[in-house]
C-alpha positions in Angstrom: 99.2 88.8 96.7 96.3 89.7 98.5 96.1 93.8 99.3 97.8 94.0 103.4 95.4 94.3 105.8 97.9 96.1 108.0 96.0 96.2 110.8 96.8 99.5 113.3 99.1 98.7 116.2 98.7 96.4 119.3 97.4 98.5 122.3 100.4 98.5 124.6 104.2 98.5 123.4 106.4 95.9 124.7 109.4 97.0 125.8 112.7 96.2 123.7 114.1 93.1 124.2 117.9 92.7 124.7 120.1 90.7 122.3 119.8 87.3 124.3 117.8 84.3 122.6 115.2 85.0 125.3 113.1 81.6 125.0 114.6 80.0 121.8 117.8 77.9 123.0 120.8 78.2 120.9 120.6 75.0 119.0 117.0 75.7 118.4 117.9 78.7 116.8 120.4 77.3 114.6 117.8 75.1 112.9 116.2 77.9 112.0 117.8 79.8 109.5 115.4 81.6 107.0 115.5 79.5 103.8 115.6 81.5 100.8 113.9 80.4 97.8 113.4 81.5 93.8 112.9 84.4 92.2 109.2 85.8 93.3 107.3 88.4 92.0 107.8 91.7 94.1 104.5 93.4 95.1 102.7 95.4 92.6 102.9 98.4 95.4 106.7 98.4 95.7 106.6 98.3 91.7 105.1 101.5 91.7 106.7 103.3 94.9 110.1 102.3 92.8 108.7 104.6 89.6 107.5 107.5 92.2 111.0 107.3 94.5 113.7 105.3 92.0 116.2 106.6 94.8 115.1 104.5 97.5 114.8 101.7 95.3 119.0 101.6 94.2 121.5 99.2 96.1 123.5 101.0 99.0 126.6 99.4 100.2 127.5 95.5 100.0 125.4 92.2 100.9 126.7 91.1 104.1 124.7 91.1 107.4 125.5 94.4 109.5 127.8 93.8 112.0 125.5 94.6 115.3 127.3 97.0 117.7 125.6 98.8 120.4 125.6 102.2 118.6 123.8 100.1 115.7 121.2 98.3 117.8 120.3 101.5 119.2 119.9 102.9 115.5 117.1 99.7 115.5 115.8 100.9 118.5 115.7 105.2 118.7 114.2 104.3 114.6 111.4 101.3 115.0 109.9 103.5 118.1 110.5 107.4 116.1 108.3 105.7 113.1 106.2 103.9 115.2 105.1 107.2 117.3 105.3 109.7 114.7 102.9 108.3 111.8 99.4 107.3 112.4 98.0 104.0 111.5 95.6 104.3 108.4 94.6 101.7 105.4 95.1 102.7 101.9 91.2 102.8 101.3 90.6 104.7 104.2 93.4 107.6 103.0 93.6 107.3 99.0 90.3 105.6 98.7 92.6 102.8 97.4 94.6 100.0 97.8 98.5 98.8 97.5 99.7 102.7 97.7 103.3 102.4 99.2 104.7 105.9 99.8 107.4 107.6 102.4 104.6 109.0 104.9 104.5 112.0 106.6 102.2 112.0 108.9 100.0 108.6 108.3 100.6 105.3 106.8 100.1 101.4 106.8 102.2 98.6 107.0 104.5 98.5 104.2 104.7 103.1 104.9 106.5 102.4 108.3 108.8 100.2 106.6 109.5 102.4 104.0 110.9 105.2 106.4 112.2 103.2 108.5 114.9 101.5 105.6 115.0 105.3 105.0 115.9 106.3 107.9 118.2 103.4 108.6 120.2 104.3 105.1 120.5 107.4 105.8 122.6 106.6 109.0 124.6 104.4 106.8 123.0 100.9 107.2 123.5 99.3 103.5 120.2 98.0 101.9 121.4 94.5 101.6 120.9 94.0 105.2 117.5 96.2 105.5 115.1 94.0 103.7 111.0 94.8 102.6 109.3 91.3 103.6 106.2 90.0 103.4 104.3 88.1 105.7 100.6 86.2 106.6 100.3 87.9 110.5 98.7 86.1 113.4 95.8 86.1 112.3 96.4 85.1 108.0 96.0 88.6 107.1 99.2 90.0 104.6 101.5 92.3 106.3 104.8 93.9 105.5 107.4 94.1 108.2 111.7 95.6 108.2 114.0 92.9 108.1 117.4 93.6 109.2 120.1 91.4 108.8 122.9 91.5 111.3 125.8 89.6 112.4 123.8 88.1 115.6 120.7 87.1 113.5 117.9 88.5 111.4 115.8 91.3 113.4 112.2 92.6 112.6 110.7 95.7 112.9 107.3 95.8 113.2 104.6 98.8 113.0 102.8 96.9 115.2 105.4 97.2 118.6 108.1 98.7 119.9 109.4 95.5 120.7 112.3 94.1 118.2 112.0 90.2 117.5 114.5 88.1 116.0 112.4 86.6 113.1 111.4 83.2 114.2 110.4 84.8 117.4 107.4 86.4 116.0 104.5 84.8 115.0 104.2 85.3 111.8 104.7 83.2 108.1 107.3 84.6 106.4 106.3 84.7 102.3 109.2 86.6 100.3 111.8 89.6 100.9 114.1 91.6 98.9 117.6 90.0 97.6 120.5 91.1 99.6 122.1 91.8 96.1 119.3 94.5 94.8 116.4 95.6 96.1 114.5 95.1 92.9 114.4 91.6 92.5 112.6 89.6 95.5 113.2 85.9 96.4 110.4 83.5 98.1 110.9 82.3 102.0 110.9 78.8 103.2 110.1 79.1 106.6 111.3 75.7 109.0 108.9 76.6 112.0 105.7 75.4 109.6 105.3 72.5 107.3 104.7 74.9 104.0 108.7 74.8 102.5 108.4 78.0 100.3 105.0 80.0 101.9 105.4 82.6 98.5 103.1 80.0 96.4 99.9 80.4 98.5 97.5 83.5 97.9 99.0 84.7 95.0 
């Protein structure tokens, strides 16, 4: 794939939407399961950050979506907006005068950086990695982008550098390309996504 453009954060935060469907109705959201596809080729960033930090990169816990309390939807919550106001939007070029670095940040970052720490930080307050996912997406405007999937009992949640605001994933508007297995975070399957006419997105700009 294409290195992420991981372009900084929208001006303005939105503020954090409750757990209701908001606009989707509930038979529109059940057609719209994420369809998971073949095996695909992890990104040769995350190959890397697995040499550099093999710790982060072992299976924690089972498979099965998180069961979403209100003490875990505030771990979502107090942990998208901590990363998101504590590290600094910067491109690989523009810090290591190169692209596809993916590292834990400490102070700055892109894209795939905030997802990182926040799986990280979500581990570490006993979220298994089955149900916090890497996954890669085209953005609103085509560009690639990396974004936290986590998988819950009440649906499949993103968050997102780029607001404070947490979606459920067909809610954003973004083409969903490939994410980690649920099984180990090593091995990466492609995405079908049912809200465009492309079946499995992980074939295009490869």
């Amino acid at each position: 794939m294409t290195a992420f453009a991981c372009r900084p954060r929208l001006a303005g935060f939105f503020i954090c939407a409750g757990l209701a469907l908001g606009g989707a109705g509930a038979a529109f959201a059940q057609n719209l399961s994420m369809q998971v596809g073949n095996w695909a080729n992890p990104p040769v960033g995350y190959i890397d950050f697995c040499k550099n930090f093999r710790s982060e990169c072992a299976a924690r816990g089972g498979d099965q979506p998180e069961q979403l309390t209100e003490a875990r939807w505030r771990d979502l919550q107090d942990v998208n907006r901590a990363v998101n106001r504590t590290i600094s939007p910067v491109t690989d070029l523009e810090f290591y005068r190169q692209d596809e670095i993916w590292t834990l940040p400490d102070a700055f970052g892109d894209c795939e950086d905030y997802v990182l720490l926040k799986r990280k930080r979500l581990v570490e307050r006993g979220w298994p990695t089955g149900a916090l996912l890497v996954t890669v997406v085209f953005d609103e405007i085509g560009d690639g982008h990396a974004v936290l999937l986590a998988r819950t009992t009440l649906g499949d949640f993103v968050l997102d550098n780029k607001t404070n605001r947490i979606r459920r994933w067909y809610e954003t508007a973004y083409h969903f390309v490939k994410r980690q297995s649920v099984d180990d975070p090593n091995h990466w399957v492609s995405v079908g996504d049912p809200r465009w006419t492309t079946q499995n997105t992980a074939t295009f700009r490869e």
